[in-house]
C-alpha positions in Angstrom: 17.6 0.5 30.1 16.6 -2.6 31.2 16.5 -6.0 29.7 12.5 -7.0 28.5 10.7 -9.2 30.5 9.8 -11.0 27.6 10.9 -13.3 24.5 10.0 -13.1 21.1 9.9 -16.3 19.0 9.7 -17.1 15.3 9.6 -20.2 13.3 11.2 -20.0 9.8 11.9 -21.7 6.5 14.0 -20.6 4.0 13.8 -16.9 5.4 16.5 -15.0 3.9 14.9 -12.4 2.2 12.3 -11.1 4.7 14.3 -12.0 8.4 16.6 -9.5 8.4 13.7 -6.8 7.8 12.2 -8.5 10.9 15.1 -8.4 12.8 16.5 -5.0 11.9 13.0 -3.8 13.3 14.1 -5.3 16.7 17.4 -3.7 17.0 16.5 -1.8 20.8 14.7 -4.8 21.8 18.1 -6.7 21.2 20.6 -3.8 22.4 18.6 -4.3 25.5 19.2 -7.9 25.7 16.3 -9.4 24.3 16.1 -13.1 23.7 14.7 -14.3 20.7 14.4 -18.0 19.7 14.1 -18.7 15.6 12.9 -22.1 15.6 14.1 -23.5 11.9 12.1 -25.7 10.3 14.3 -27.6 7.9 15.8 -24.3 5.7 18.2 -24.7 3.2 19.1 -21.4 2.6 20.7 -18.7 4.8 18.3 -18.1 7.6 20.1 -19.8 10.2 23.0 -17.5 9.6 21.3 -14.7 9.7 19.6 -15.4 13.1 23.0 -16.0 14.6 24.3 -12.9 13.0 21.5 -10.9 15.1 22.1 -12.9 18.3 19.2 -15.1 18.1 19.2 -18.4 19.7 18.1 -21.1 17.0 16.6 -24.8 17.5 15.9 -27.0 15.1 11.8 -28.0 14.9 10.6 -31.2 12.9 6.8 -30.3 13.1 5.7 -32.8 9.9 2.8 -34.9 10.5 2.5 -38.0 7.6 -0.8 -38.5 5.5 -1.4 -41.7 4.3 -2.8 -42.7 0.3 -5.8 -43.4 1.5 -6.6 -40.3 4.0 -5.8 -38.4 0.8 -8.3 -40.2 -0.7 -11.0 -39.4 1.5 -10.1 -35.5 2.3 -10.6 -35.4 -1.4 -14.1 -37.1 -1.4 -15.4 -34.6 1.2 -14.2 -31.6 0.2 -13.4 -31.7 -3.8 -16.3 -31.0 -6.2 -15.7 -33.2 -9.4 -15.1 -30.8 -11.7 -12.3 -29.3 -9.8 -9.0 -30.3 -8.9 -8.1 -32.5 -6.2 -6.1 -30.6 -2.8 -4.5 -34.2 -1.6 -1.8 -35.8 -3.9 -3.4 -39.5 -3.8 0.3 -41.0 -3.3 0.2 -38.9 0.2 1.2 -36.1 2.2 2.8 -34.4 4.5 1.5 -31.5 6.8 3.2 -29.0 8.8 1.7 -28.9 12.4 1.9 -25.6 13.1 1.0 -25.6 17.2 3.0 -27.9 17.8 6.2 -26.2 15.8 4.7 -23.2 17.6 4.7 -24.3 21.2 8.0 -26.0 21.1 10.1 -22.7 19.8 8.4 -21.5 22.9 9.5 -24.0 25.2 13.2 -23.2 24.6 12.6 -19.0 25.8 13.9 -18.3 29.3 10.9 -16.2 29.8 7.3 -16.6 30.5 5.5 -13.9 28.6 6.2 -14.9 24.8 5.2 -12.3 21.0 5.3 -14.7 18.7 6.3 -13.4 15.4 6.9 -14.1 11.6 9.6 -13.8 9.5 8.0 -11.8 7.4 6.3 -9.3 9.7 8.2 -5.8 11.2 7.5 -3.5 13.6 6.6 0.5 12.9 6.1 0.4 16.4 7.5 -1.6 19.5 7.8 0.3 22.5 9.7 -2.0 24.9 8.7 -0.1 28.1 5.0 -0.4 27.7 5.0 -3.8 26.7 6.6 -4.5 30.3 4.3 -2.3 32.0 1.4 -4.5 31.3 3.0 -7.5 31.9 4.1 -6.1 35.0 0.7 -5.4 35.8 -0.6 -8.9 35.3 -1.4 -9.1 31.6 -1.8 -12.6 30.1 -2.5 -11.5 26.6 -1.9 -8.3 24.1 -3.9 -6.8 21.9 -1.9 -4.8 19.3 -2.5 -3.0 15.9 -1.7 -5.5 13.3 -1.6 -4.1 8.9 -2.1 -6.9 7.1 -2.3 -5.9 4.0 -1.5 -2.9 2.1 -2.1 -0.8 -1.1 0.7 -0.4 -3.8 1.4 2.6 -2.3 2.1 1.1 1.3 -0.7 2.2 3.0 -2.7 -0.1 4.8 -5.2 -2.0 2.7 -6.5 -4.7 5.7 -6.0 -4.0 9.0 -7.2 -5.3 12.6 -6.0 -6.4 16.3 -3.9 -9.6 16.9 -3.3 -10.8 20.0 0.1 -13.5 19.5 1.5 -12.1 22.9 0.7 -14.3 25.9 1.9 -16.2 29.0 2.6 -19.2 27.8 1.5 -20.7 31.4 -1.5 -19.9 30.7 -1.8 -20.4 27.0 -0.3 -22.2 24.4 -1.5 -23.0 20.5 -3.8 -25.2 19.5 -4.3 -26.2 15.7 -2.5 -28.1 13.1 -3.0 -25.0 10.7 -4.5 -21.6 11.3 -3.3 -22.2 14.7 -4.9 -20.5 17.7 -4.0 -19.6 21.3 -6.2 -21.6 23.7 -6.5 -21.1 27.4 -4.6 -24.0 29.1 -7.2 -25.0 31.6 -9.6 -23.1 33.4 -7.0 -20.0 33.7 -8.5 -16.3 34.3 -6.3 -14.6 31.5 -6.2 -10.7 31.6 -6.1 -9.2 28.0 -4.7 -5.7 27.7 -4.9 -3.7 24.3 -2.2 -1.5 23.5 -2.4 1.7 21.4 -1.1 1.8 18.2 1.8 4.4 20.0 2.9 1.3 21.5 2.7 -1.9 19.3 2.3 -1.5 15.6 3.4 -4.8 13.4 3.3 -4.5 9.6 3.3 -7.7 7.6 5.1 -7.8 4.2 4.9 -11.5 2.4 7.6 -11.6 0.2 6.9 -11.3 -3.6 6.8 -14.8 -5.4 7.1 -16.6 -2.8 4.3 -19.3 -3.0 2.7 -20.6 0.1 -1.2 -21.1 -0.7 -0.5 -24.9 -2.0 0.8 -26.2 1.4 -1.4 -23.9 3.2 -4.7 -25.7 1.6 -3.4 -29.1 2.2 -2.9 -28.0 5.9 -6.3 -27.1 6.2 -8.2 -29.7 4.2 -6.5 -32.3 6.7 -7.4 -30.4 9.8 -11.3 -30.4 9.0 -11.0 -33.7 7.9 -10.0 -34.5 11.2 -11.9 -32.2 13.2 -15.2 -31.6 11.6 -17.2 -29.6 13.9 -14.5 -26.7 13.7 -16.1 -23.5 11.9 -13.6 -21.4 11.6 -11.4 -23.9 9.5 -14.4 -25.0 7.5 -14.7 -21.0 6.3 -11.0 -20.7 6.2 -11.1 -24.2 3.7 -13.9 -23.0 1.6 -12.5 -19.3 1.1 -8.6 -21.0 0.3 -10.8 -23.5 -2.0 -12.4 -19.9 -3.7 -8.9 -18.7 -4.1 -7.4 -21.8 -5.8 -10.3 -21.6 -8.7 -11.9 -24.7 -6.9 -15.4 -22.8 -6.8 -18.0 -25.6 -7.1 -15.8 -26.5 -4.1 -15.6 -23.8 -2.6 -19.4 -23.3 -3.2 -19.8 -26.5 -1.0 -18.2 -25.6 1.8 -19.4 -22.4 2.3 -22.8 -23.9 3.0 -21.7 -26.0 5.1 -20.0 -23.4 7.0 -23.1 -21.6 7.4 -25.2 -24.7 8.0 -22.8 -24.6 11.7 -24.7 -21.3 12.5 -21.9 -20.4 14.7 -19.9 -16.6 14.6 -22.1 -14.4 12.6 -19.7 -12.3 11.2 -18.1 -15.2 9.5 -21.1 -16.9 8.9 -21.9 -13.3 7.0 -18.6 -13.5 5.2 -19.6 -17.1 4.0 -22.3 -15.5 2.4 -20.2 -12.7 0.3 -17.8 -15.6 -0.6 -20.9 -17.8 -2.0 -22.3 -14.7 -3.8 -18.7 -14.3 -5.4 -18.2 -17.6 -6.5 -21.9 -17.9 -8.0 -20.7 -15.0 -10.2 -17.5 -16.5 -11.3 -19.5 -19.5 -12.2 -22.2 -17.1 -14.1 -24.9 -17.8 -11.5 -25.6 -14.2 -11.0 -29.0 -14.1 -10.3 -28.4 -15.4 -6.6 -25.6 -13.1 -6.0 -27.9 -10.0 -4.5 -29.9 -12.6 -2.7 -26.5 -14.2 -1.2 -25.2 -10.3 -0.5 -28.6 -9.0 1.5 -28.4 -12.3 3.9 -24.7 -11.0 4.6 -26.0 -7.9 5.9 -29.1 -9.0 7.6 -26.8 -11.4 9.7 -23.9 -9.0 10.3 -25.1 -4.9 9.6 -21.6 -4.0 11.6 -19.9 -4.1 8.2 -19.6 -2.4 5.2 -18.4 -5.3 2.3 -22.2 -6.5 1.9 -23.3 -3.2 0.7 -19.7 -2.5 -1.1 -20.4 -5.8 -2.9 -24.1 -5.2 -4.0 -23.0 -1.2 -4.9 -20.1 -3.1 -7.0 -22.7 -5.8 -8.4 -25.6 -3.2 -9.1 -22.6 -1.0 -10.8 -21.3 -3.7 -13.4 -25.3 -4.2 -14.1 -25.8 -0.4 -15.2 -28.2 -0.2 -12.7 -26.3 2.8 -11.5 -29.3 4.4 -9.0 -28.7 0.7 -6.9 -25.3 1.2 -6.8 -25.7 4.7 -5.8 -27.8 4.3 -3.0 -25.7 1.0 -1.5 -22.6 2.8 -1.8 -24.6 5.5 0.0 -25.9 3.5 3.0 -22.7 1.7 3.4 -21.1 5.0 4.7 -23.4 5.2 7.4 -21.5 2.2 8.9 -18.1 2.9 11.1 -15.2 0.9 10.8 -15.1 -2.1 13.2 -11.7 -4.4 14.1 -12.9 -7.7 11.8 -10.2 -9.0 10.8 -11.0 -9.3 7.1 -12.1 -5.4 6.7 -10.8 -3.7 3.2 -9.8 -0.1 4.2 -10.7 0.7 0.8 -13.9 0.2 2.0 -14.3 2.9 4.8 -12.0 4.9 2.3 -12.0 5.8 -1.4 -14.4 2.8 -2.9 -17.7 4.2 -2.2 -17.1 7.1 -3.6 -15.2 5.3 -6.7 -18.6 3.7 -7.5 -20.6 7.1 -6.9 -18.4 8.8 -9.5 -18.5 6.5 -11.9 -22.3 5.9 -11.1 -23.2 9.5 -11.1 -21.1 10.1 -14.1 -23.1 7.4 -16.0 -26.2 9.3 -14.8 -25.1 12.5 -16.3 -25.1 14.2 -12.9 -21.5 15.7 -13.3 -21.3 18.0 -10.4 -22.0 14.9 -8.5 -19.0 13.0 -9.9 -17.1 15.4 -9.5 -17.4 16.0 -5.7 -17.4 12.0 -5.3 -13.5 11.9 -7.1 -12.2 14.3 -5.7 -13.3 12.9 -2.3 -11.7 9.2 -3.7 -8.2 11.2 -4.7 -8.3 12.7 -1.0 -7.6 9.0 0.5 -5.9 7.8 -2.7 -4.2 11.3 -4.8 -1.9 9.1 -6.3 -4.2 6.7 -7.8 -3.9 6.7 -11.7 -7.0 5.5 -12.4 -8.5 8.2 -10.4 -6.2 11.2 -11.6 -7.0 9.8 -15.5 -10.7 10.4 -15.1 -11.3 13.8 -13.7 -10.9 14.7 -17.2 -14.4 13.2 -18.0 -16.4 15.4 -14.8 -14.4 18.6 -14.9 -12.9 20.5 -18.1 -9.1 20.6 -17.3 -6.8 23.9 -17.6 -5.1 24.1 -20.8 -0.8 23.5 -20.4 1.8 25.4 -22.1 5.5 23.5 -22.2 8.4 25.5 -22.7 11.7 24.1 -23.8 14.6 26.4 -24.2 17.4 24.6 -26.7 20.1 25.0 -28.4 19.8 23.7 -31.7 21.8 21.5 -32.8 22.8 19.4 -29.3 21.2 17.1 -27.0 18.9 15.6 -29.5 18.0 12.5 -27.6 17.3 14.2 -24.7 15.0 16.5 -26.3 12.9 13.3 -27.7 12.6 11.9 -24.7 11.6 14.9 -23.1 8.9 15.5 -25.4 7.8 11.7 -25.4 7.6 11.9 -21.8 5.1 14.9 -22.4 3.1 12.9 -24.7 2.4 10.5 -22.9 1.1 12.3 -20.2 -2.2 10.9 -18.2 -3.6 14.4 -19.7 -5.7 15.5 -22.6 -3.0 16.1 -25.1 -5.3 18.5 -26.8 -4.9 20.6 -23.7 -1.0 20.6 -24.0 1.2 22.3 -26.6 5.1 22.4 -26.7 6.7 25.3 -27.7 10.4 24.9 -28.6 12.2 27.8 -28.1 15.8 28.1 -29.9 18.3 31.1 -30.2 21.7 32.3 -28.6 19.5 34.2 -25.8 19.6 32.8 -22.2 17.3 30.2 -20.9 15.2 33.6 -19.0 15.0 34.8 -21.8 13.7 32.1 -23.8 11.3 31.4 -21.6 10.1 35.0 -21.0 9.7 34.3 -25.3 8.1 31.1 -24.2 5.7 33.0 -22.3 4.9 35.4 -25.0 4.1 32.8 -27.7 1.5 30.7 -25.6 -1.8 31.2 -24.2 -2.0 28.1 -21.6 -3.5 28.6 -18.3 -0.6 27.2 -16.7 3.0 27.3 -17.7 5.5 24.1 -17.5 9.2 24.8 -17.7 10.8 21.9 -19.3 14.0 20.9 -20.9 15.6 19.0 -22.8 17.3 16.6 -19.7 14.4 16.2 -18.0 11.7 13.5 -18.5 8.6 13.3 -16.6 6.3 11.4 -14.9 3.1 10.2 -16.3 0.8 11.4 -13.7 3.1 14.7 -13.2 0.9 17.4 -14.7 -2.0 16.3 -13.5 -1.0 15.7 -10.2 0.5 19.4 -10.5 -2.9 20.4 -11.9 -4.5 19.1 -8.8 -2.1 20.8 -5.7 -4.1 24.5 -6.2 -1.1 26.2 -5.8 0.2 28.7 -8.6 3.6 27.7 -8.9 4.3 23.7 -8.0 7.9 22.4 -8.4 8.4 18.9 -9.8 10.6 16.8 -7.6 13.8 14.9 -9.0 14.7 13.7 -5.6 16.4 14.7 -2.3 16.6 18.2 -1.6 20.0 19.8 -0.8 20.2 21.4 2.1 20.4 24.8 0.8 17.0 24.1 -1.5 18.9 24.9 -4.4 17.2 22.0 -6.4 13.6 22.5 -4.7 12.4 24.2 -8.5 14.1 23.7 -10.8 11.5 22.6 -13.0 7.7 23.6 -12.1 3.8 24.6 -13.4 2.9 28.2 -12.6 -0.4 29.8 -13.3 0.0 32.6 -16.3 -2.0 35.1 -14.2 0.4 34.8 -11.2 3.4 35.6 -13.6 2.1 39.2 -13.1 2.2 39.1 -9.1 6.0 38.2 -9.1 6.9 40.8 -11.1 6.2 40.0 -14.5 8.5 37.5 -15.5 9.0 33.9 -14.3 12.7 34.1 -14.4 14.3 37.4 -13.9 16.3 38.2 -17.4 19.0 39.7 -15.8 20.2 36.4 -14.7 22.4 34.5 -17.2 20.9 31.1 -16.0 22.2 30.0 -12.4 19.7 30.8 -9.3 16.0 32.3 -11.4 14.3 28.9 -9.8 15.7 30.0 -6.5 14.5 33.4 -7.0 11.3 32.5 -8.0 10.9 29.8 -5.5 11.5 32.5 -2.8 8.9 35.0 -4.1 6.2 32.6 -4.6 7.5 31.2 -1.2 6.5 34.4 0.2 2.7 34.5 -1.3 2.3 31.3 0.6 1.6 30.2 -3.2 4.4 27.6 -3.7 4.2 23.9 -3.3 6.8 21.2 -3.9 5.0 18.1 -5.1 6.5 15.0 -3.7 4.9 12.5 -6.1 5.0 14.5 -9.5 8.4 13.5 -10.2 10.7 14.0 -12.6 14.4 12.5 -14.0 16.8 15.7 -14.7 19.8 14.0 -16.0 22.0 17.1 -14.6 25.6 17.1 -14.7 25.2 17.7 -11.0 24.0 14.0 -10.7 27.1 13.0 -12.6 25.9 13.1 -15.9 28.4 14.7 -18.3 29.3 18.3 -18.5 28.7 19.9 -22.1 29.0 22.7 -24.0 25.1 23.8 -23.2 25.8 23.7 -19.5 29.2 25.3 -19.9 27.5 28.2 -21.4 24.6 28.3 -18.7 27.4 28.0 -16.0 29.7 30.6 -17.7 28.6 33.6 -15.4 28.2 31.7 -12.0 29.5 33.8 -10.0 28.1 37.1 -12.0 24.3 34.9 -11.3 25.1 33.8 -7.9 25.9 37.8 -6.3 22.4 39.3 -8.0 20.9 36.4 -6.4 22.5 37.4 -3.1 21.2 40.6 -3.9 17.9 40.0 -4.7 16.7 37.8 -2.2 18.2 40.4 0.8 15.8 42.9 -1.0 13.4 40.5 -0.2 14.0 39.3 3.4 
């Protein structure tokens, strides 16, 4: 393989946590010889060990630009309502300069064509050879997939194209903060966009780790000094939005519009001013400020989302219905402040709750289940079918023996109690004796009427979202899972739901009661396997605390285990019959 035809460089401070995620996501790029420069910006912890460790080439950048008292003063006159707290600290500042730490990391690579990364960004995707294809044929600039943002479960919640690869001799950044490349002259600069299969970067800001103060200050200073430039006015106003500063913020939104430049952002001024007139209880501009959004930019979706979510909280549930409505008419674009949840599961959100307010049920119904389709983990979502569709009544069965594992058998049953489910729709049924677990639960089975069956026990605790989720899958039997599978699926069921009618269609029984304990989830697995009627849930999880996972070994899994081998030939046995 051949060594890239390009460099990647970073500037970092105090990067420990997040650069060697961003570096272990280069490993082929440096296997292959890859340079990459990490210009350090003053950090006092472990980053510049950590670069070395991966091979990385580090400089030291001082990129701090001095603010004096009285420049303070006046970024605070301009930008700072009254009522809200000042950005500049009146004694003075100092500000990063971003460009310029930017274009000197760069100077330092030994090749032209620079990606210019952050320490707290990774690549899903980097496909080395296509990158050097199109800078082989003449590219000047990439365009790559770039996910922002992302849900709590990982998926992407903002995405849209960057373009920080470039040949720096024919561009280089411009812009104390929010930096920007810039043509260096009057340069022809071909721009190729690279599929997702080639380039996908994933950005993951570290948890805690405050930067908005600095990053205000940065900004404040740079439209004080440059007041004509629009995009740092909107950028200001929405950081002053997200600091509380909204008669501030308020401010400079207007004058961001008043610049009449790029209407997309002077749209997004517009949502921003209709948001911060309703934190400050002016609503009665807000649907005003919403509809000039979308007359100036109809290419996007928030407008209408925001008006649907505005019409929503005002029980005017018919408006919110019909924005959400036309708001799906509109395709996802690559703006680079797009919500997915947007072109996703929030319309329909806000047409099942608005339909359900409306009484029209069937309505809701259709509208969640089309929001759990992009989002079936979602709590929230998952907690109110309840209210649009009458849910299947749940029968638990735990086999015990009495007198042991009392602790386990209260947390089992706490975990079922707290269950994002109807607890009218569940009951427990404890079943006790000297009989085997089959054929306490064929008892089980007998004593209970629930449409579907749960097999507990009393070392497993589940989930809260695990019976609905369960509920959900469509599949007559669905095993719970407690983690990786063995490679002989011999933990795949061990604990499950199964419809009651289906009982009959495997042969009567859920386990067969000829088995002393060991293999009747295998068995069962297998058969329901076969009816292409058997699903292993990957989210409805549970915690078996089995001595297999080195919990200890007692006297109720000494008895279960007492005929393994006896269990593990009519298993052998059985499932030949069935192959």
């Amino acid at each position: 393989m051949s060594k890239p035809l390009f460099s990647i460089v970073l500037i970092a401070k105090n990067e420990e946590n997040t650069l060697p995620i961003c570096l272990d996501s280069l490993k082929e790029f440096i296997d292959r010889g890859g340079e990459i420069i990490v210009g350090d910006t003053g950090s006092t912890d472990k980053t510049k060990e950590i670069a070395l460790s991966f091979g990385c080439r580090v400089v030291d950048i001082n990129a701090m630009i001095p603010v004096p008292p009285e420049t303070c003063d006046k970024i605070n006159e301009k930008f700072v309502h009254k009522s809200d707290a000042p950005i500049m600290d009146s004694n003075g500042e100092s500000i990063f300069d971003f460009s310029f730490a930017r274009n000197l990391a760069t100077s330092y690579a030994s090749n032209d064509f620079i990606i210019s990364l952050d320490c707290d960004e990774a690549y899903t995707i980097f496909n080395i050879d296509e990158i050097d294809k199109a800078i082989s044929e003449g590219a000047g600039q990439l365009e790559y997939m770039f996910i922002y943002a992302h849900n709590p479960d990982g998926t992407p919640s903002m995405r849209f194209k960057q373009s920080k690869a470039f040949n720096r001799t024919k561009l280089r950044w411009e812009g104390i903060i929010h930096e920007v490349l810039q043509k260096i002259g009057d340069v022809d600069v071909k721009t190729v966009d690279l599929d997702e299969d080639a380039i996908k970067l994933e950005h993951w800001q570290e948890p805690g780790k405050e930067t908005r103060g600095r990053y205000i200050i940065g900004l404040a200073y740079d439209c004080y000094m440059n007041m004509g430039n629009d995009r740092h006015s909107h950028y200001l106003a929405r950081e002053l939005m997200w600091t509380s500063r909204f008669r501030s913020a308020y401010m400079e939104f207007h004058r961001h519009i008043k610049m009449d430049r790029w209407p997309a952002e002077k749209a997004q001024s517009y949502i921003y001013l209709a948001d911060c007139a309703q934190y400050l209880g002016e609503e009665e501009i807000c649907a005003y400020y919403y509809l000039e959004a979308f007359t100036i930019d109809s290419g996007r979706r928030e407008s209408l989302i925001k008006l649907a979510q505005f019409y929503l909280g005002k029980f005017n549930y018919q408006a919110a219905i019909c924005f959400a409505k036309a708001a799906q008419e509109i395709k996802l674009n690559d703006y680079y402040a797009n919500h997915t949840a947007h072109y996703e599961d929030e319309p329909y959100r806000i047409l099942y709750l608005a339909y359900g307010y409306l009484g029209r049920v069937q309505e809701a119904y259709n509208a969640i289940q089309m929001a759990l389709y992009f989002r079936p983990d979602n709590t929230t979502y998952l907690n109110h079918l309840r209210y649009y569709k009458q849910l299947p009544t749940i029968s638990v069965i735990i086999p015990h023996v009495e007198g042991t594992r009392a602790e386990g058998l209260d947390r089992c049953i706490k975990s079922i109690e707290t269950q994002n489910y109807p607890q009218e729709l569940i009951d427990i049924k404890i079943v006790e004796g000297s009989d085997t677990v089959p054929v306490k639960v064929a008892k089980g089975v007998a004593d209970t009427n629930g449409y579907y069956i749960v097999y507990a026990a009393d070392d497993v605790e589940f989930s809260q979202d695990a019976f609905i989720k369960a509920v959900q899958a469509r599949y007559a039997l669905v095993a719970f899972n407690e983690g990786n599978i063995l490679p002989d699926g011999g933990n795949q069921c061990t604990h499950f739901m199964i419809k009651r009618d289906f009982i009959e269609r495997i042969g009567g029984e859920i386990f067969d009661t000829r088995f002393h304990h060991v293999g009747v989830d295998n068995l069962l697995w297998r058969k329901a396997n076969d009816l292409n009627a058997a699903y292993f849930h990957p989210t409805a999880t549970i915690v078996h605390k089995h001595f297999s996972k080195g919990y200890a070994m007692d006297e109720v899994y000494e008895k279960g285990w007492s005929k393994l081998d006896q269990d593990r030939a009519l298993l052998t046995e059985e499932l030949q019959k069935l192959a």
